[in-house]
C-alpha positions in Angstrom: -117.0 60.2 -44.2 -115.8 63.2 -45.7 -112.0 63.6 -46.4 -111.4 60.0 -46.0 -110.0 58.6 -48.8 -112.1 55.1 -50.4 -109.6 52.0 -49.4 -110.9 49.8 -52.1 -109.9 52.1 -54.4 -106.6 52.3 -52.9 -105.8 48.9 -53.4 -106.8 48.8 -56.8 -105.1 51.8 -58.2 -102.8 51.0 -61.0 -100.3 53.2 -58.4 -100.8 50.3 -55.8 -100.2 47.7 -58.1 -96.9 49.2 -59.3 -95.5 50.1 -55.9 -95.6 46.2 -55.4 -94.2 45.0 -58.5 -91.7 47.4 -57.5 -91.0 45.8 -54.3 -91.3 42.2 -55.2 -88.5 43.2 -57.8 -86.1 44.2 -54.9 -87.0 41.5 -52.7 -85.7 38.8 -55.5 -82.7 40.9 -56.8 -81.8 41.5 -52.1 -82.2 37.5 -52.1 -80.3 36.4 -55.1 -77.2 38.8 -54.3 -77.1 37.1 -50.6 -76.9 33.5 -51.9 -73.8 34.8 -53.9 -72.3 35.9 -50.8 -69.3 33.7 -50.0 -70.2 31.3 -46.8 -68.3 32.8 -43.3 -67.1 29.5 -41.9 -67.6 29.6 -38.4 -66.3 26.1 -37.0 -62.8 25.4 -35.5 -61.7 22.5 -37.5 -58.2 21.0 -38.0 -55.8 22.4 -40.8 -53.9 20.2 -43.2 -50.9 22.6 -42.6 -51.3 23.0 -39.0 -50.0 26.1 -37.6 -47.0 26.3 -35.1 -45.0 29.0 -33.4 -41.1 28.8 -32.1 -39.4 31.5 -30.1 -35.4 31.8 -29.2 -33.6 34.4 -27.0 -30.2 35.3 -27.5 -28.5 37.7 -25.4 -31.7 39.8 -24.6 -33.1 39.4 -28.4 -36.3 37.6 -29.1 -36.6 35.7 -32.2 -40.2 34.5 -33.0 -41.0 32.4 -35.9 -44.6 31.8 -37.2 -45.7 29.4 -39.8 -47.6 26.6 -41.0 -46.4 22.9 -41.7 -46.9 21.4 -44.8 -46.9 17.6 -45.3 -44.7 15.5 -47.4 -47.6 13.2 -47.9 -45.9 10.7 -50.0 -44.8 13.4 -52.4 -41.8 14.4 -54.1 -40.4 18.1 -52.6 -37.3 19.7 -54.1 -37.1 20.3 -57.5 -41.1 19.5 -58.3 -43.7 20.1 -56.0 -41.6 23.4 -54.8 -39.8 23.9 -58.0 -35.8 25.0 -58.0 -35.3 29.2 -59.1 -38.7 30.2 -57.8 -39.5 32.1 -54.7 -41.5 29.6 -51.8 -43.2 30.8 -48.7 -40.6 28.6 -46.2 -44.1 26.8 -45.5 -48.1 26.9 -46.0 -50.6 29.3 -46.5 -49.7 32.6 -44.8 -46.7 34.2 -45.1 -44.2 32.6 -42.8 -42.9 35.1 -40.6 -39.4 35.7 -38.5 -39.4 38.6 -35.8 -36.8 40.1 -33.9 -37.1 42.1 -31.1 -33.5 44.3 -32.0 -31.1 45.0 -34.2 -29.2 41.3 -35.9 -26.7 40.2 -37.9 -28.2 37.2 -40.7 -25.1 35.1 -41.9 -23.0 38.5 -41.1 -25.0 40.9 -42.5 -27.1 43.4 -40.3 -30.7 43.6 -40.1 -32.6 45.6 -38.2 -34.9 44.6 -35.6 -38.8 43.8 -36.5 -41.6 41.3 -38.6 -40.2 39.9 -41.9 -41.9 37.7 -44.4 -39.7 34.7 -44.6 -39.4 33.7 -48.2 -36.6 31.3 -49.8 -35.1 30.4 -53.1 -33.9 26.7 -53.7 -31.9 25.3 -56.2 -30.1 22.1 -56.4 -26.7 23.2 -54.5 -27.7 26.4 -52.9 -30.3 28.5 -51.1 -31.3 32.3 -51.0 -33.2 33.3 -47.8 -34.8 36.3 -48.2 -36.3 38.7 -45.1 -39.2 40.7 -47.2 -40.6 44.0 -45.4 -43.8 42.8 -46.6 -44.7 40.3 -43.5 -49.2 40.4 -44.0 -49.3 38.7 -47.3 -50.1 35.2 -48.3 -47.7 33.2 -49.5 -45.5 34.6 -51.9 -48.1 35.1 -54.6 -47.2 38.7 -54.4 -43.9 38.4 -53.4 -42.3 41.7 -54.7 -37.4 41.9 -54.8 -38.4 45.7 -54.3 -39.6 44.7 -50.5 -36.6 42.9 -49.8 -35.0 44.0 -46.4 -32.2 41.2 -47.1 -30.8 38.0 -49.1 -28.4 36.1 -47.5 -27.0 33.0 -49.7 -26.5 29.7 -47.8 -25.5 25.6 -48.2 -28.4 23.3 -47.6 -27.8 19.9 -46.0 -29.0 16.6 -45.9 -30.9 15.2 -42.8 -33.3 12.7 -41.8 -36.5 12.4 -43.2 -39.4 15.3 -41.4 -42.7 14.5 -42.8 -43.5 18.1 -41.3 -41.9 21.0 -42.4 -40.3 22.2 -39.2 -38.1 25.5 -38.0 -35.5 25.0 -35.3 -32.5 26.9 -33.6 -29.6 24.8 -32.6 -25.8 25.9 -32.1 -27.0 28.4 -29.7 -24.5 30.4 -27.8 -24.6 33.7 -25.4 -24.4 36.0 -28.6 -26.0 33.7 -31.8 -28.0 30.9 -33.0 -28.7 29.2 -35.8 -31.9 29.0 -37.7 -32.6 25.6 -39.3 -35.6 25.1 -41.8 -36.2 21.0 -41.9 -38.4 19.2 -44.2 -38.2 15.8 -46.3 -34.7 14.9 -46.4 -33.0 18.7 -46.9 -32.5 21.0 -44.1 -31.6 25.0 -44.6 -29.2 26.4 -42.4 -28.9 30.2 -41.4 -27.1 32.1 -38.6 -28.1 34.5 -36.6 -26.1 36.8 -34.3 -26.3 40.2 -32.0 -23.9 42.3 -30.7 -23.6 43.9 -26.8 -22.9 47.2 -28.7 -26.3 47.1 -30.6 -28.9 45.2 -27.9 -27.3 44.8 -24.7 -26.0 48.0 -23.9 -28.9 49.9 -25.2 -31.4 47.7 -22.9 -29.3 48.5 -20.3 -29.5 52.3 -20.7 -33.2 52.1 -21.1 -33.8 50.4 -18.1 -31.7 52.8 -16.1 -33.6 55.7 -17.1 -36.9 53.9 -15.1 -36.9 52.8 -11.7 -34.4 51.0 -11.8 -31.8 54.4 -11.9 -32.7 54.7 -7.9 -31.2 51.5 -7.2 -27.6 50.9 -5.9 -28.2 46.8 -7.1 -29.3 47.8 -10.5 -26.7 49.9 -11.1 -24.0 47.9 -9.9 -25.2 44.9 -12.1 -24.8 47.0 -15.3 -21.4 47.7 -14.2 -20.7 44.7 -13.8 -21.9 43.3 -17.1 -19.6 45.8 -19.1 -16.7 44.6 -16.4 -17.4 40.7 -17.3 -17.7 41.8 -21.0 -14.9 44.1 -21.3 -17.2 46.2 -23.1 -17.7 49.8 -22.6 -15.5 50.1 -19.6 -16.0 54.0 -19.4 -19.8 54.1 -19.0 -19.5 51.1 -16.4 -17.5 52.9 -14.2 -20.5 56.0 -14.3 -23.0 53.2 -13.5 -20.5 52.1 -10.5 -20.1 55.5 -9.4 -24.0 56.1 -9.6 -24.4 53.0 -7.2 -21.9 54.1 -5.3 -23.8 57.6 -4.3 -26.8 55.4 -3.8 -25.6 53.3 -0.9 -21.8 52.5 -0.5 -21.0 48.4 -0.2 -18.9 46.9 -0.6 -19.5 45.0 -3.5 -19.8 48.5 -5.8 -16.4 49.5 -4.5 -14.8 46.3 -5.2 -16.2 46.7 -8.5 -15.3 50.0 -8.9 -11.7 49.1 -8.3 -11.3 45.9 -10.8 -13.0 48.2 -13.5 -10.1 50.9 -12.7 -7.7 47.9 -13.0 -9.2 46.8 -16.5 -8.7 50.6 -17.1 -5.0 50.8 -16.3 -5.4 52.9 -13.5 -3.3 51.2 -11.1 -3.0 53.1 -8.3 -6.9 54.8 -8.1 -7.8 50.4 -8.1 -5.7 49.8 -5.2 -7.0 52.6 -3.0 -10.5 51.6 -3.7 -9.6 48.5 -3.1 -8.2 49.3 0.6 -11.6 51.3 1.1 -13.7 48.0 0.5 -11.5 45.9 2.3 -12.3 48.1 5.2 -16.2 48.0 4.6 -16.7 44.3 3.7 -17.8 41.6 6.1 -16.1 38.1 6.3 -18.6 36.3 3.9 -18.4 39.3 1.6 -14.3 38.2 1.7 -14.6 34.6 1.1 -17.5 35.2 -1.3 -15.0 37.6 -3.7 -12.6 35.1 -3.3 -14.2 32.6 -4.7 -15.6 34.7 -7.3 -12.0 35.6 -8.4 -11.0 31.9 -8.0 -13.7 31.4 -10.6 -12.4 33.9 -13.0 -9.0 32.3 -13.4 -7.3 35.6 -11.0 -5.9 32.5 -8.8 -3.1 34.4 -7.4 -5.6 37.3 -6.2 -8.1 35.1 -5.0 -5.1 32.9 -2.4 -4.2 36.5 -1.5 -8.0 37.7 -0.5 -8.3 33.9 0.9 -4.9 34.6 3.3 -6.2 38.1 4.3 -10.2 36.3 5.3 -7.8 33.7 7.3 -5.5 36.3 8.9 -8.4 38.4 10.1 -11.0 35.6 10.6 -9.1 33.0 12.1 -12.1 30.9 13.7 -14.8 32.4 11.8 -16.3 29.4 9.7 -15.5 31.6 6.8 -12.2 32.3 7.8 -11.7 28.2 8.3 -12.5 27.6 4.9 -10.3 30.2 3.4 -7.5 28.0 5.2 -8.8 24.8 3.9 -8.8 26.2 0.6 -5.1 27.6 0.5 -3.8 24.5 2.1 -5.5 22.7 -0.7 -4.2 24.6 -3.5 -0.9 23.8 -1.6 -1.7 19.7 -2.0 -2.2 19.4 1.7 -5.6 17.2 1.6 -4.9 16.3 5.3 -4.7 19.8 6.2 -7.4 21.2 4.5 -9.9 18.5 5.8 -8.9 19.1 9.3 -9.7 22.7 8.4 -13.2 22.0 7.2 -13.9 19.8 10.1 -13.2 22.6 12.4 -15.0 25.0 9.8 -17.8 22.3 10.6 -18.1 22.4 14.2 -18.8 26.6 13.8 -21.0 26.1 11.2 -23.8 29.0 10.8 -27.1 26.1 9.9 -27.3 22.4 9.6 -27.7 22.5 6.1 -23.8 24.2 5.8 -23.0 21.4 8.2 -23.8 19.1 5.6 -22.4 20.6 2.6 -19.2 20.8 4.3 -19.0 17.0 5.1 -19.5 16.4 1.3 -16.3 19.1 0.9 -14.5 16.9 4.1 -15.4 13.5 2.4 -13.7 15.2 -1.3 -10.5 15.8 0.6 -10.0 12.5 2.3 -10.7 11.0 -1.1 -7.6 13.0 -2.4 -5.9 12.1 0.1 -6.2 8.6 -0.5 -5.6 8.9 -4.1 -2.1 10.4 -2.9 -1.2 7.8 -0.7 
């Protein structure tokens, strides 16, 4: 048919027979660049440094710690398979990384809050532990001094024998803890500490500018943190005032007034105080009471204990606040007759029973005494 070109003559053009050469060629070259191709392995299988992850909270601080855990494995550590002078990963594989959530003090010497590489420095009498701004590397291959965030020098220790390289935090306290890197028989000791000023307060503040703000509670317990602290009395005594205008208890105004106190202002404290006293129910009495009792202020708490007892006189409450003075006063016999009859009013069956473990104290003192 005309205009149609000859397919046999297609096929056996030289053109044909190039185009295919051509094509073969880039077949072979695609196939041999995919078997050079590194194989993606694909199955979950167990590491020889397995990974682990330990967290710690201090104050309201988060420390996170992640790493893997190398193996003695029959082999000598210190000194030859990590060598002494040169810079180790404080583990396996990855970077081994610390976190903290705010501000810290390492060993005394502040740091500020987020992800460090963890790297250390042994030697035969002391370490360096060193925080590196570079926390996405692996190992410490390319461990650079110009990263460093901080070096802190410390004394290692001998310990019991940790076939896994392990992190720790022992010592802890409100306000610090201490780090502890274990493995063979050497464990690496460092501190860390936070300050209300630099994490406290500020988490404080920024959860008073959300919801929280519209909430006499909330308010009150910021207050009342600084007051327990001694810490930033001034601003306490705005959060008190802001619960206050919320909803006026009397908890806030109590609070209000030993803040004033703490703040040498006498005489505002004891009209406060007078206002309170006029708002508060008997169990909010007793319950202060206590609450002073358990702050040491003994002499204030038997003189809110005598004024629940004047007022309350057969008010369960107001019982107890008897049996409590008369037992401050060694009268054992007194005070349980108190509780007895403290008993008998009780509000539930369940503060029936507690009291009958107070009654059986007393009479226990009493025969001690005898």
């Amino acid at each position: 048919m005309a205009g149609i070109p000859d397919v046999s003559s297609i096929l056996s053009s030289p053109a044909y027979h190039d185009l295919i050469m051509k094509t073969k060629a880039l077949y072979f070259v695609a196939l041999t660049f995919a078997a050079l191709l590194p194989v993606r392995a694909e199955l979950d299988l167990p590491e020889p440094s397995q990974e682990a992850l330990v967290k710690q909270r201090i104050g309201v601080t988060e420390i996170t710690i992640e790493y893997h855990r190398p193996l003695v494995n029959g082999r000598k550590i210190w000194g030859a398979l990590e060598p002494f002078g040169k810079v180790w990963r404080a583990g396996a594989n990855e970077n081994t990384t610390i976190e903290f959530s705010t501000p810290v003090q390492v060993e005394g010497k502040p740091l500020p809050s987020g992800k460090y590489g963890l790297h250390m420095i042994p030697t035969a009498d002391s370490w360096t532990v060193i925080f590196s701004k570079m926390a996405e590397a692996w190992g410490s291959y390319t461990y650079s001094e110009a990263e460093d965030a901080l070096r802190v020098t410390v004394k290692p220790r001998e310990g019991p024998m940790e076939e896994a390289l392990e992190f720790e935090f022992e010592e802890l306290k409100p306000d610090s803890t201490v780090v502890l890197m274990k493995w063979e028989k050497l464990a690496v000791p460092f501190r860390v500490s936070v300050t209300d000023a630099e994490t406290v307060l500020p988490s404080i503040r920024s959860q008073l500018r959300g919801s929280d703000k519209w909430r006499w509670d909330s308010q009150l317990e910021a207050a009342q943190y600084g007051l327990t602290k001694k810490v930033n009395l001034e601003e306490a005594l705005t959060w008190v005032d802001q619960s206050i205008q919320l909803e006026e208890r009397f908890e806030n105004l109590m609070t209000k007034a030993d803040i004033l106190k703490a703040l040498s202002r006498a005489e505002e404290a004891k009209a406060i105080s007078t206002r309170a006293l006029e708002k508060a129910e008997v169990a909010q009495l007793y319950g202060y009471a206590r609450r002073m009792k358990s702050e040491k202020r003994d002499a204030e708490a038997t003189e809110m204990l005598q004024i629940v007892a004047q007022r309350h006189p057969k008010h369960v409450f107001g019982l107890l606040a008897q049996a409590r003075i008369k037992s401050a006063a060694g009268d054992f016999p007194g005070a349980a007759e108190a509780v007895k009859q403290a008993q008998a009013v009780a509000l539930s069956e369940e503060q029936k029973k507690n009291l009958q473990g107070l009654i059986d104290r007393l009479n226990a003192k009493q025969d001690i005494n005898q």
